[in-house]
VEXKEFI-245607 format. One record per residue (C-alpha): residue in three letters; x, y, z. Coordinates in steps of 0.02 Angstrom, whole numbers, m for minus. Last residue first. Layout:
BEGIN
+-----+--------+--------+--------+
|   r |     px |     py |     pz |
+-----+--------+--------+--------+
| ALA |      X |      Y |      Z |
...
+-----+--------+--------+--------+
This chain:
BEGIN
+-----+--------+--------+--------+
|   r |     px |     py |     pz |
+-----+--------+--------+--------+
| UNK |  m1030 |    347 |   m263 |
| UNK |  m1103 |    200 |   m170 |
| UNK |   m992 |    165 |    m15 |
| UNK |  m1112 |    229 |    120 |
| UNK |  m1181 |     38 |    161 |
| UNK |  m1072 |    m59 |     97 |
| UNK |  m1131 |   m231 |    192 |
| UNK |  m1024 |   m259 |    344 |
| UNK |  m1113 |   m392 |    427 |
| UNK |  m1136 |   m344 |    605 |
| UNK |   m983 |   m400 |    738 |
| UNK |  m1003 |   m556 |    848 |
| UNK |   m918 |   m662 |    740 |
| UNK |   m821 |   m548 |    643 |
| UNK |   m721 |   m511 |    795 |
| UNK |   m733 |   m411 |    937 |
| UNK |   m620 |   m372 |   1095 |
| UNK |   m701 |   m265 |   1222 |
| UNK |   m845 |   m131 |   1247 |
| UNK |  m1017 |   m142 |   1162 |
| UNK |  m1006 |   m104 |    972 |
| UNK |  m1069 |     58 |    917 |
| UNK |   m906 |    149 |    870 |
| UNK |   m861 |    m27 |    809 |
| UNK |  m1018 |    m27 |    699 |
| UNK |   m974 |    138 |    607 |
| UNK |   m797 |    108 |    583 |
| UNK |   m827 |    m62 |    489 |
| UNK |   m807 |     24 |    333 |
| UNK |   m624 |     96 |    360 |
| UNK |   m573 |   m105 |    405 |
| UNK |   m647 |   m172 |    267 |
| UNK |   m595 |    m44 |    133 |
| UNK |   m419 |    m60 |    214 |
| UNK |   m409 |   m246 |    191 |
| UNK |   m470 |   m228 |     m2 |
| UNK |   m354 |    m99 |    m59 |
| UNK |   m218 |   m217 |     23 |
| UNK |   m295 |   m336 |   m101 |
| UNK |   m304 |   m224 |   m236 |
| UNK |   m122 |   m169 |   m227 |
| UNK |    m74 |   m338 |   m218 |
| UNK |   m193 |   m364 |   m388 |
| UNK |   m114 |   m240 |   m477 |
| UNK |   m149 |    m51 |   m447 |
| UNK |   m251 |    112 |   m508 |
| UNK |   m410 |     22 |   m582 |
| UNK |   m423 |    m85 |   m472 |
| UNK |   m422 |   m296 |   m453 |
| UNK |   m459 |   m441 |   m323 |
| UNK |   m479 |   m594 |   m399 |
| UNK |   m589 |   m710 |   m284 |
| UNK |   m614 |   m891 |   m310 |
| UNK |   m756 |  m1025 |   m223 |
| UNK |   m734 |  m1201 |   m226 |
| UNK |   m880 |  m1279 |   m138 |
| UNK |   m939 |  m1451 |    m75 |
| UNK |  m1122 |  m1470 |    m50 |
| UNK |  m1126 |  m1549 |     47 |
| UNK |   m939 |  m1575 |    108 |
| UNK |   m777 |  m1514 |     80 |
| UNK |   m763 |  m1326 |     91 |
| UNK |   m647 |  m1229 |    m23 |
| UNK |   m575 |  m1053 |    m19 |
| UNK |   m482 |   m967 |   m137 |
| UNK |   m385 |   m791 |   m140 |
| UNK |   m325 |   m735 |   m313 |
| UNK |   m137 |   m679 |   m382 |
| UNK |    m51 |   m620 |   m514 |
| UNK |   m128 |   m678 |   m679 |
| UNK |   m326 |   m734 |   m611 |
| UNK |   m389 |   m895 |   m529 |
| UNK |   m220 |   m944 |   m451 |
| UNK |   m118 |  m1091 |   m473 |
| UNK |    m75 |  m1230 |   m337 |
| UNK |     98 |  m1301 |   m325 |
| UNK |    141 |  m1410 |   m465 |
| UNK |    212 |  m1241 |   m572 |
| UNK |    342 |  m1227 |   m443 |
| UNK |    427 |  m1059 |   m506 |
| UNK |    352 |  m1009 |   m677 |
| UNK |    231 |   m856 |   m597 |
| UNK |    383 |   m769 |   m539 |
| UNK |    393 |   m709 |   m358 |
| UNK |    303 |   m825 |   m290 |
| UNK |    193 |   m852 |   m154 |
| UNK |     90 |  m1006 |   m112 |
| UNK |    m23 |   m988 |     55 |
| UNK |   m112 |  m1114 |    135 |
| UNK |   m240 |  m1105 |    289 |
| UNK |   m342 |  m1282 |    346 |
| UNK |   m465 |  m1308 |    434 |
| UNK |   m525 |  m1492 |    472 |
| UNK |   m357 |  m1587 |    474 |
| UNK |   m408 |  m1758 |    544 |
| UNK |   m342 |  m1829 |    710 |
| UNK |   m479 |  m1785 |    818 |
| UNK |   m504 |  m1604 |    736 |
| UNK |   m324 |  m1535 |    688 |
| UNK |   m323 |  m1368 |    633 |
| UNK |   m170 |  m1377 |    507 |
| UNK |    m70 |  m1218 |    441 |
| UNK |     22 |  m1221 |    279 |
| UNK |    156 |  m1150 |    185 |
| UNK |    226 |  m1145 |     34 |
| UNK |    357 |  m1010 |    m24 |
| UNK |    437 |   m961 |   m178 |
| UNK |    598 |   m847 |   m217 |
| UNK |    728 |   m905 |    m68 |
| UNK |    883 |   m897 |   m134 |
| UNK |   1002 |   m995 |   m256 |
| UNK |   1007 |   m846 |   m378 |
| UNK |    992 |   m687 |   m307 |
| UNK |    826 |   m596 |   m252 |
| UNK |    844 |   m414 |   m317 |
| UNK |    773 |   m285 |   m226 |
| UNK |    616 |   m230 |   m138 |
| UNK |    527 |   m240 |   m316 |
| UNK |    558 |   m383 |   m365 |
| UNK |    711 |   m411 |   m494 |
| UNK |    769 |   m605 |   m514 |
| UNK |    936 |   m675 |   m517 |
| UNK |    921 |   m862 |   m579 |
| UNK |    857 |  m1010 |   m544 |
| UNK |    778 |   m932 |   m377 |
| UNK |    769 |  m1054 |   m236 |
| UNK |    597 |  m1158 |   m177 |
| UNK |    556 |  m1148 |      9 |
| UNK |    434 |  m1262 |     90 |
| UNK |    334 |  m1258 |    260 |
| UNK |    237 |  m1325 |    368 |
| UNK |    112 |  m1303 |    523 |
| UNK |     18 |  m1394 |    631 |
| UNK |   m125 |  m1341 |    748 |
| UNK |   m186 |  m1449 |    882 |
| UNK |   m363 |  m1523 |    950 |
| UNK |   m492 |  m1400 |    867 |
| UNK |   m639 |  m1414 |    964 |
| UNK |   m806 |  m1375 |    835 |
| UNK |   m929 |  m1268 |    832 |
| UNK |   m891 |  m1187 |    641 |
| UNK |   m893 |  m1035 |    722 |
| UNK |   m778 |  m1052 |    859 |
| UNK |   m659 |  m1171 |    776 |
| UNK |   m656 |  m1031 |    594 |
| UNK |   m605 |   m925 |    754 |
| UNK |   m474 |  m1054 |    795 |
| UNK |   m389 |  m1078 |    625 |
| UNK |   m412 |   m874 |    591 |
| UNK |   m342 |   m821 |    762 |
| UNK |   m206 |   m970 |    729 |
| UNK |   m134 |   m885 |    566 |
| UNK |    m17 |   m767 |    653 |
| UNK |    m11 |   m891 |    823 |
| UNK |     32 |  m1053 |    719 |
| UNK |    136 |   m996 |    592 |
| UNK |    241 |   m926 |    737 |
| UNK |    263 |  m1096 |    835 |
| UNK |    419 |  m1125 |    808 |
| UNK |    514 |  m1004 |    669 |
| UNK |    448 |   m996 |    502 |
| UNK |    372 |   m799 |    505 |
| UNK |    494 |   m747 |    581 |
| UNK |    638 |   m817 |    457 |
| UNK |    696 |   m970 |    417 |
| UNK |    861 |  m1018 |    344 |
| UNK |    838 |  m1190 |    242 |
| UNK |    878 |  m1104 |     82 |
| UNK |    968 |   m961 |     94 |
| UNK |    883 |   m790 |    115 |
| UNK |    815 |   m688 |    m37 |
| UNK |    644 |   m702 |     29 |
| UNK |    641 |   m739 |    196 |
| UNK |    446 |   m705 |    235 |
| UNK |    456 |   m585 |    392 |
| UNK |    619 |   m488 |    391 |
| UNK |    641 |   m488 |    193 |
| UNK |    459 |   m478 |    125 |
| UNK |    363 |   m413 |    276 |
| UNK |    510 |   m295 |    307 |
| UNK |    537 |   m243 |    123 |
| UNK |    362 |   m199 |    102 |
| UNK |    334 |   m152 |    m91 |
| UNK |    234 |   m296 |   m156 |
| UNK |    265 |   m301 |   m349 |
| UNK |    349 |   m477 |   m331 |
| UNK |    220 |   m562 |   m238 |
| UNK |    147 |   m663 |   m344 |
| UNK |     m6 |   m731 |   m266 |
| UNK |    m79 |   m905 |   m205 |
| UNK |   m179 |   m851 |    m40 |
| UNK |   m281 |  m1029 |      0 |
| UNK |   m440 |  m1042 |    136 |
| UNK |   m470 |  m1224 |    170 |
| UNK |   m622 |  m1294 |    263 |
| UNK |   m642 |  m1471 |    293 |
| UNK |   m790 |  m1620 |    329 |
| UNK |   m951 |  m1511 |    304 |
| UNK |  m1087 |  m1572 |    313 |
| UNK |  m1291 |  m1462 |    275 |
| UNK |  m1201 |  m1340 |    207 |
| UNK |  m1267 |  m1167 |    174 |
| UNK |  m1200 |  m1085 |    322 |
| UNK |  m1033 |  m1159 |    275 |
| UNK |  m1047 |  m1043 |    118 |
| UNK |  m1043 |   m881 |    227 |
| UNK |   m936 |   m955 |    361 |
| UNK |   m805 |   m961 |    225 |
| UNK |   m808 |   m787 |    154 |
| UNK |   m822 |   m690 |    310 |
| UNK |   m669 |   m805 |    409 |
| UNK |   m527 |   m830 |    311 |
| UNK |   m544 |   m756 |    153 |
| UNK |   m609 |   m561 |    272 |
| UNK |   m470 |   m581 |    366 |
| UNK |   m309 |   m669 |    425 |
| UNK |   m273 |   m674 |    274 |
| UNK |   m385 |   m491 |    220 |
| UNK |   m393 |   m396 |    348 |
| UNK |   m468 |   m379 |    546 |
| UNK |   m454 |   m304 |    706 |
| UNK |   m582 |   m239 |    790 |
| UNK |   m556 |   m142 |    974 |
| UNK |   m721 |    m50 |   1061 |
| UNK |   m738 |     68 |   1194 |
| UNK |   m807 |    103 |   1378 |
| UNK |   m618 |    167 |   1426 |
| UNK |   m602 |     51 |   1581 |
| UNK |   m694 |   m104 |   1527 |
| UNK |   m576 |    m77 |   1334 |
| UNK |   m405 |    m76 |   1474 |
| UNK |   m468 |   m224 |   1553 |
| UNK |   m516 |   m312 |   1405 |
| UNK |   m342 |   m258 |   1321 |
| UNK |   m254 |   m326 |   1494 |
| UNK |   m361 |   m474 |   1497 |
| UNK |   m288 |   m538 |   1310 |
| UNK |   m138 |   m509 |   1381 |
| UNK |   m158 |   m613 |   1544 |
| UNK |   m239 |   m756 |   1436 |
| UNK |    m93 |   m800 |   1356 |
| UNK |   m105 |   m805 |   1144 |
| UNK |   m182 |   m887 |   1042 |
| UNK |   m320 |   m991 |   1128 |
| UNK |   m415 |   m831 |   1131 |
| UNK |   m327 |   m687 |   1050 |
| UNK |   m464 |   m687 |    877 |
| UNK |   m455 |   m536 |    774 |
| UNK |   m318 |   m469 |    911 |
| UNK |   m169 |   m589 |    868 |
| UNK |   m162 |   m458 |    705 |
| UNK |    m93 |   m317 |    798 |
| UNK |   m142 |   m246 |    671 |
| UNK |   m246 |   m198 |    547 |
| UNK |   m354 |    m83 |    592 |
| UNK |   m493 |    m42 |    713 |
| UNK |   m486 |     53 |    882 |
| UNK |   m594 |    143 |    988 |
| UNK |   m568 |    287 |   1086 |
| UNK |   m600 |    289 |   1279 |
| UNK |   m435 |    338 |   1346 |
| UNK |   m422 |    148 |   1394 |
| UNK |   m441 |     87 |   1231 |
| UNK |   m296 |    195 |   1147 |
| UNK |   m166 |    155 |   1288 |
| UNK |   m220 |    m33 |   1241 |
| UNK |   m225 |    m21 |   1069 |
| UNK |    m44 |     85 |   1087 |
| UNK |     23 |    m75 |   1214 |
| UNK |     m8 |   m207 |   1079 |
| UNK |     64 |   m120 |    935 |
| UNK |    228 |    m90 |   1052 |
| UNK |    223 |   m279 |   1106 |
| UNK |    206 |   m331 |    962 |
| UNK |    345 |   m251 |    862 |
| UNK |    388 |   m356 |    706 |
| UNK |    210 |   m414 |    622 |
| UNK |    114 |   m262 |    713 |
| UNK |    176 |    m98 |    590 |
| UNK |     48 |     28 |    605 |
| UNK |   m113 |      9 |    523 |
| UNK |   m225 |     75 |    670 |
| UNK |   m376 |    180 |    623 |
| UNK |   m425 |    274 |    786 |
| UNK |   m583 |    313 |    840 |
| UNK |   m714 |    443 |    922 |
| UNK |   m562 |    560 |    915 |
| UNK |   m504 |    598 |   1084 |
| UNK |   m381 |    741 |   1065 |
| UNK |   m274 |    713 |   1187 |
| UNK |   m253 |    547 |   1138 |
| UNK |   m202 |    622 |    954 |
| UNK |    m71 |    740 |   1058 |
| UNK |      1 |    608 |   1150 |
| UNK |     52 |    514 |    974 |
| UNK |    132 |    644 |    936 |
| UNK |    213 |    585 |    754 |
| UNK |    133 |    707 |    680 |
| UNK |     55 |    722 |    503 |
| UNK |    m30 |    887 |    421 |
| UNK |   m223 |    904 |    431 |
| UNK |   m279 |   1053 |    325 |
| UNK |   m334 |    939 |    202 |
| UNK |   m261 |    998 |     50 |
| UNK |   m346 |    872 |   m126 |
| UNK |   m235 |    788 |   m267 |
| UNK |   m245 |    644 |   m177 |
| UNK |    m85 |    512 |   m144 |
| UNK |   m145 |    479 |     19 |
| UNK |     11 |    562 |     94 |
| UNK |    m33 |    716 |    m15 |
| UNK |   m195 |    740 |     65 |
| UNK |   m146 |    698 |    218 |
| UNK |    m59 |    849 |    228 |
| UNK |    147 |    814 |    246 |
| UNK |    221 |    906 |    410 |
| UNK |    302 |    738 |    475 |
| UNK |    328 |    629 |    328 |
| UNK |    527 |    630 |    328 |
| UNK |    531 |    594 |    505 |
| UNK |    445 |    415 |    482 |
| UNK |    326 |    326 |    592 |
| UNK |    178 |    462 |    573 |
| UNK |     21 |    488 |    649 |
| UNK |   m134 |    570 |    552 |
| UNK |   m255 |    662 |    657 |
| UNK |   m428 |    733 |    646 |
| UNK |   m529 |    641 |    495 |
| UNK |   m703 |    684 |    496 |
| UNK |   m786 |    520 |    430 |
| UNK |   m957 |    470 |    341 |
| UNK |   m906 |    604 |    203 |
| UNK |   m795 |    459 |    136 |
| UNK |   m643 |    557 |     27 |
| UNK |   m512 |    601 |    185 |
| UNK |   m542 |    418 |    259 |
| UNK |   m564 |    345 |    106 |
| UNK |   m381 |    397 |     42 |
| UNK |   m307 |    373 |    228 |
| UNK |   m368 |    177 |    220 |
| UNK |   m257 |    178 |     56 |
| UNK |   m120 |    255 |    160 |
| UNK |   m144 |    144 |    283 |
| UNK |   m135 |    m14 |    185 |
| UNK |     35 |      4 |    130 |
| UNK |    125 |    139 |    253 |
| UNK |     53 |    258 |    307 |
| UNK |     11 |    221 |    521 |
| UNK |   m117 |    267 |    643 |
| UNK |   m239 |    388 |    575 |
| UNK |   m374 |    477 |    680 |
| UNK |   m568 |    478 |    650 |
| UNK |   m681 |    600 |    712 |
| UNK |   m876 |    504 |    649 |
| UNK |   m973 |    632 |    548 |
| UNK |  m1138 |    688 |    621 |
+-----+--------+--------+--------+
């Protein structure tokens, strides 16, 4: 019997989600909910850019998709600037019984030692009282930074650090919030944004720092974070806009487990938006953009993936990539004992039903 799925959310990676959802015979999809006026009364068809009619047309009724009870609900709504509204849906979800896996809010792939214990006991309470499941998961924070890099350290027999690197161009990504409100670009040097405020770096990549903790068995200490910002040397056209001269058009950042003084796990990200700007930073495996991750030890790895498709660049094919792994782990968090899990305690994922 198919699994009733409902929609949370079209933007980026929830309209590719969408696409599997309404082609992957594994699913029944019931609802699709809708941020935007403008897409209310669209089939889901046509919001997953598939020449197919559905039947299902979007809402944004959010009480009508509880209502409804699918056996779970895909959330990639915006989480990066409204928390405590992402945070409050799982939990409204959860509690009605229907389980939840998506995207955000991202605190929720690994809460503990991330963020106060009273809300991470609220969504416990709340998953207790509706018998059901919440997994939240991606790409970085994801799959790079905690599937890929447990799987080599489990052939190591030392390990003294793990680092997990995003080094992409992000100048075809089409998400003006994450972009302007979230990263800076296009802001003046030395003004930081969301993400570079106190203590942010440290909660958005901290459920990957301290579940990489968890599994790796080890106490990590403190987390540090930095930052640089390199300007534009000239107007340059992305595709949110155009990033003026002087601005912010490259970022480096980095986020430090510290393990009795030493930095044991490690996340960095370079992003451009040209592939010329800071050519001493760290390059990626393929034109565009590749994910890395490298374990010091024995053996020592360095391991590169280049995300591609057929109908996209390789942003498209990584957001292609976080929405494959969150549609495909339906199954198991429809089966999954009640509460928050992770990719520690989750089954592996393996494709199963994919093969076309």
């Amino acid at each position: 019997m198919a699994i009733r799925v409902a929609l949370i959310g079209t933007g980026n990676c929830g309209s590719l989600a969408l696409r599997q959802l309404v082609e992957d015979q594994r699913f029944e999809l019931t609802h699709v909910w809708v941020s935007s006026d403008a897409k209310v009364g669209r089939d889901a068809g046509d919001l997953a850019g598939l020449e197919v009619t559905t039947g299902i047309v979007a809402t944004n009724d959010l009480d009508a998709i509880v209502a409804a009870k699918p056996d779970c609900v895909v959330y990639c709504a915006m989480g990066d600037t409204r928390l405590p509204e992402a945070m409050a849906d799982v939990r409204r979800f959860l509690s009605a019984g229907i389980n939840v896996v998506g995207s955000a809010p991202g605190v929720l792939q690994y809460p503990w030692q991330v963020v106060p214990d009273k809300y991470i006991g609220r969504v416990e309470d709340a998953a207790r009282e509706g018998n059901s499941t919440v997994f939240i998961t991606g790409v970085d924070p994801g799959f790079a930074t905690d599937l890929l890099p447990f799987a080599l350290a489990g052939t190591c027999q030392s390990i003294q650090q793990v680092r997990t690197m995003e080094i992409a161009d992000y100048a075809t990504y089409d998400g003006a919030t994450v972009m302007f409100d979230v990263m800076g670009f296009g802001n003046q040097i030395g003004d930081l944004p969301i993400l570079f405020q106190p203590g942010v770096l440290g909660i958005a990549w901290g459920t990957a720092i301290r579940q990489l903790a968890a599994g790796l068995g080890v106490e990590v200490d403190e987390i540090r974070d930095s930052v640089e910002q390199e300007p534009a040397p000239e107007d340059i056209d992305v595709a949110v806009g155009t990033i003026a001269k002087g601005t912010v058009a490259a970022l480096r950042f980095q986020i430090e487990g510290m393990v009795k003084g030493r930095p044991v796990i490690v996340v960095e990200h370079i992003t451009r938006l040209r592939g010329d700007l800071r050519p001493d930073w760290a390059q990626p495996a393929q034109e565009g953009g590749s994910y890395r991750v490298e374990i010091t030890g024995e053996p020592s790895y360095v391991m590169d993936v280049c995300p591609t498709s057929r109908n996209g660049d390789h942003n498209y094919a990584a957001i292609l990539a976080a929405a494959g792994r969150i549609v495909n782990g339906i199954p198991d968090v429809v089966a999954a004992a009640p509460g928050i899990r992770t990719t520690l305690d989750m089954p592996l994922v393996t494709g199963k039903g994919v093969v076309r």
